[in-house]
C-alpha positions as protocol buffer text, in pm:
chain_id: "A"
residue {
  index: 1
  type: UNK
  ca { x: -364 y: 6768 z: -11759 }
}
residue {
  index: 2
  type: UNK
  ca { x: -233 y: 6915 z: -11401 }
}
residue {
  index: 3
  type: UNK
  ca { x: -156 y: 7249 z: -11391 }
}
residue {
  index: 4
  type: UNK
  ca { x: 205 y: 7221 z: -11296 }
}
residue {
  index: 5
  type: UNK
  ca { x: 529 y: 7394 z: -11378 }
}
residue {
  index: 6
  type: UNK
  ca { x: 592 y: 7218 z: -11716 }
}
residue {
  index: 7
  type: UNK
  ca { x: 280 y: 7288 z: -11833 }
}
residue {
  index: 8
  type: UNK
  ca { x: 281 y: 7684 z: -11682 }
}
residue {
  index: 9
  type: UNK
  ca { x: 681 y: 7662 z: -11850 }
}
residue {
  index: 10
  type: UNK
  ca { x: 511 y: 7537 z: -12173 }
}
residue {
  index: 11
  type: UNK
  ca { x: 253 y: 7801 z: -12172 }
}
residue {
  index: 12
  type: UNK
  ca { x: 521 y: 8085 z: -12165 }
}
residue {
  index: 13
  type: UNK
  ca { x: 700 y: 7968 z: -12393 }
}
residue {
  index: 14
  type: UNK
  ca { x: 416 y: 8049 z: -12620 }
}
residue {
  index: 15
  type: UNK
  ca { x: 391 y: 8417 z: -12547 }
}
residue {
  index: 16
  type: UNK
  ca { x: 596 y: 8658 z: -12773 }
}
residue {
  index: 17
  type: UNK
  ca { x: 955 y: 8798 z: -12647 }
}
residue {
  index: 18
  type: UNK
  ca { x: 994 y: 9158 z: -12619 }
}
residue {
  index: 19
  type: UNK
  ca { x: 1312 y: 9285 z: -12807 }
}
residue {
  index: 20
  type: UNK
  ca { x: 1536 y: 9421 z: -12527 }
}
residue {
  index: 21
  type: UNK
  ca { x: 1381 y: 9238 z: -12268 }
}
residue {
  index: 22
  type: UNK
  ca { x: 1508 y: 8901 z: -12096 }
}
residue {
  index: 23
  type: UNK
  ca { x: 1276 y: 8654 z: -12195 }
}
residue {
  index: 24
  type: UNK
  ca { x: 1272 y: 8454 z: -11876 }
}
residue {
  index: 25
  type: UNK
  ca { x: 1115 y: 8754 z: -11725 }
}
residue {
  index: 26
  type: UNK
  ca { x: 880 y: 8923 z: -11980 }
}
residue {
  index: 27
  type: UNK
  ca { x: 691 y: 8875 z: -12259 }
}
residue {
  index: 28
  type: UNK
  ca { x: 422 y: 8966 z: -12433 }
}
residue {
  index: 29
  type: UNK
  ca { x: 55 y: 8783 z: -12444 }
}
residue {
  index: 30
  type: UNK
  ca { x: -151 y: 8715 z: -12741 }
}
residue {
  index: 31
  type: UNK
  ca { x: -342 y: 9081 z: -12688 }
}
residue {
  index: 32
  type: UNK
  ca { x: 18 y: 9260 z: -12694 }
}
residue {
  index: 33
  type: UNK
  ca { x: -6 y: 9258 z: -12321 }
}
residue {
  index: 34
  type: UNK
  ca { x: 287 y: 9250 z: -12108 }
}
residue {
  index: 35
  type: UNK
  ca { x: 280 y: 8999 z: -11894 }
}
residue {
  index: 36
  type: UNK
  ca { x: 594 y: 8853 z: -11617 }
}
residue {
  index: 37
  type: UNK
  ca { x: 663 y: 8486 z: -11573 }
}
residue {
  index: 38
  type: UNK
  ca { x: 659 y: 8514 z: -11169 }
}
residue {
  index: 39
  type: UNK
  ca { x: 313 y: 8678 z: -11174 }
}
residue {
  index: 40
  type: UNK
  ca { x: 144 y: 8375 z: -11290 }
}
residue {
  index: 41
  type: UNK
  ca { x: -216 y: 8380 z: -11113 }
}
residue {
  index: 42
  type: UNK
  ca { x: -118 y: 8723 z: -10988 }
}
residue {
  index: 43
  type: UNK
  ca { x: -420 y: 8924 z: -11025 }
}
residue {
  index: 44
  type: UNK
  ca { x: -294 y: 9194 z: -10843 }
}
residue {
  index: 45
  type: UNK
  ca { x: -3 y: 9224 z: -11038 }
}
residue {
  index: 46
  type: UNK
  ca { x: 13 y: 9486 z: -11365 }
}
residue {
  index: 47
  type: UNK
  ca { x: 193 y: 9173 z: -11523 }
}
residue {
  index: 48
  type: UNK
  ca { x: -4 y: 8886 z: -11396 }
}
residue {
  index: 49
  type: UNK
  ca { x: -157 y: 8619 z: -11641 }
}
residue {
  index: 50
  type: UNK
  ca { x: -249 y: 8248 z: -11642 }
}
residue {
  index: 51
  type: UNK
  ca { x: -354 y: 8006 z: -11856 }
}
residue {
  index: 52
  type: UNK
  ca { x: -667 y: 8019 z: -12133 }
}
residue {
  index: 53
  type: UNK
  ca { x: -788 y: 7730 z: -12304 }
}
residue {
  index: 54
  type: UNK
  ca { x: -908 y: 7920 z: -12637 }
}
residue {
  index: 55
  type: UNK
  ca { x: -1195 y: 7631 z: -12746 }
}
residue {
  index: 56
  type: UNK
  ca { x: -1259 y: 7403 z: -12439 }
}
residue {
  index: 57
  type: UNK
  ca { x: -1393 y: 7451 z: -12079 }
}
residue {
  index: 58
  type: UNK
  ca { x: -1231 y: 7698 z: -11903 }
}
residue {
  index: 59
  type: UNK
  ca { x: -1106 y: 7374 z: -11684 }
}
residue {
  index: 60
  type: UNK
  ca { x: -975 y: 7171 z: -11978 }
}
residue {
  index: 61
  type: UNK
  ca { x: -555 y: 7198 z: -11955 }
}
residue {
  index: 62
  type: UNK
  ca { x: -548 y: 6845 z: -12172 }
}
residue {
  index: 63
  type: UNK
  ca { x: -439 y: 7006 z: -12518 }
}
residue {
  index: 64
  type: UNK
  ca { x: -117 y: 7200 z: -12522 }
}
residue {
  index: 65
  type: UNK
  ca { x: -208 y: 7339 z: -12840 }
}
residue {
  index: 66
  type: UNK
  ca { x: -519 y: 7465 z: -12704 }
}
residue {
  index: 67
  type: UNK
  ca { x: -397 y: 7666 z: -12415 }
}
residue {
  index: 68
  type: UNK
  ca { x: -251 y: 8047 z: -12475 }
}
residue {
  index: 69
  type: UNK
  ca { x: -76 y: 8298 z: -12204 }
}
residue {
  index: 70
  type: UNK
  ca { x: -312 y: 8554 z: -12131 }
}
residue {
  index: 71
  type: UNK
  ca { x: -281 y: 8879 z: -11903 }
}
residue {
  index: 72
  type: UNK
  ca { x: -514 y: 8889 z: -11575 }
}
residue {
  index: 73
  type: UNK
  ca { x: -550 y: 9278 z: -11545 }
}
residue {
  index: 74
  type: UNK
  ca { x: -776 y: 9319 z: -11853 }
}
residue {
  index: 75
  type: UNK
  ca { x: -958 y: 9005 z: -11905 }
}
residue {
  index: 76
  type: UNK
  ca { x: -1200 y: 8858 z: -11672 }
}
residue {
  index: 77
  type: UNK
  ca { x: -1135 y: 8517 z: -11693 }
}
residue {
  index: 78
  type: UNK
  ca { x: -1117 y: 8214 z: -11428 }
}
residue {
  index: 79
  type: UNK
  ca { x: -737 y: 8127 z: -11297 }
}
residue {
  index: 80
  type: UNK
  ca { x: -546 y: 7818 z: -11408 }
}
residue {
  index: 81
  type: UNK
  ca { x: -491 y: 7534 z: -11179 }
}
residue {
  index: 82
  type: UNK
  ca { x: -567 y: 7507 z: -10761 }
}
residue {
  index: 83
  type: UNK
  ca { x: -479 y: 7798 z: -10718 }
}
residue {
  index: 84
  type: UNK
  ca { x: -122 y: 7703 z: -10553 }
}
residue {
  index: 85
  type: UNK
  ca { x: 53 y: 8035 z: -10403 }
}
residue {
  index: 86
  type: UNK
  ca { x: 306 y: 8113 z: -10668 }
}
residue {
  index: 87
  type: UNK
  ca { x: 595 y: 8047 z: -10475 }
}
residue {
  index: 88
  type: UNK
  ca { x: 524 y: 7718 z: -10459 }
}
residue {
  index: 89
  type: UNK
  ca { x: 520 y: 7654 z: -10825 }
}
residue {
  index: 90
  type: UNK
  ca { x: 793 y: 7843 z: -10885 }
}
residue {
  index: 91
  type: UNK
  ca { x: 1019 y: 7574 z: -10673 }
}
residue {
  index: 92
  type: UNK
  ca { x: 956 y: 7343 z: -10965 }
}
residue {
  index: 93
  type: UNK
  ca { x: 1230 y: 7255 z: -11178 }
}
residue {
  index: 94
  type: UNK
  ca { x: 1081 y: 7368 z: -11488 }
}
residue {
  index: 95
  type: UNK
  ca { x: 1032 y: 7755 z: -11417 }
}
């Protein structure tokens, strides 16, 4: 599976709301990480994450079920995808 905006939209969707916070914007991770939909591949961001397959190659994005939202600052972990700027992801229908 591509790394697209329905599957980065799918992905988020998966991470836990944060009571008070819109959750279009923020949300939490599956550390308890706070992490912002925009910052996607953002690892300069306080808020960035991407996508982690939990028990396949770091490359395999074919099992939704599989893949978890998880915060760039703190992990050292390979990016989702091509690498796309995020602004050009963003101008997908689905984020």
């Amino acid at each position: 599976m591509e790394v697209n905006g329905q599957l980065i939209r799918q992905v988020w969707e998966k991470a836990f709301p944060i009571r008070g916070q819109n959750i279009e914007l923020f949300r939490l991770d599956m550390q308890g990480c706070w992490i912002r939909k925009k910052d996607f591949n953002n690892i300069d961001s306080i808020y960035g994450w991407t996508i982690y397959p939990i028990s396949s190659p770091a490359n395999d994005f074919s099992d939704l079920g599989n893949l978890i939202p998880i915060h760039t600052h703190k992990n050292q972990i390979p990016l989702a995808g091509n690498q796309s700027p995020t602004e050009m992801i963003f101008k997908e229908n689905y984020i």
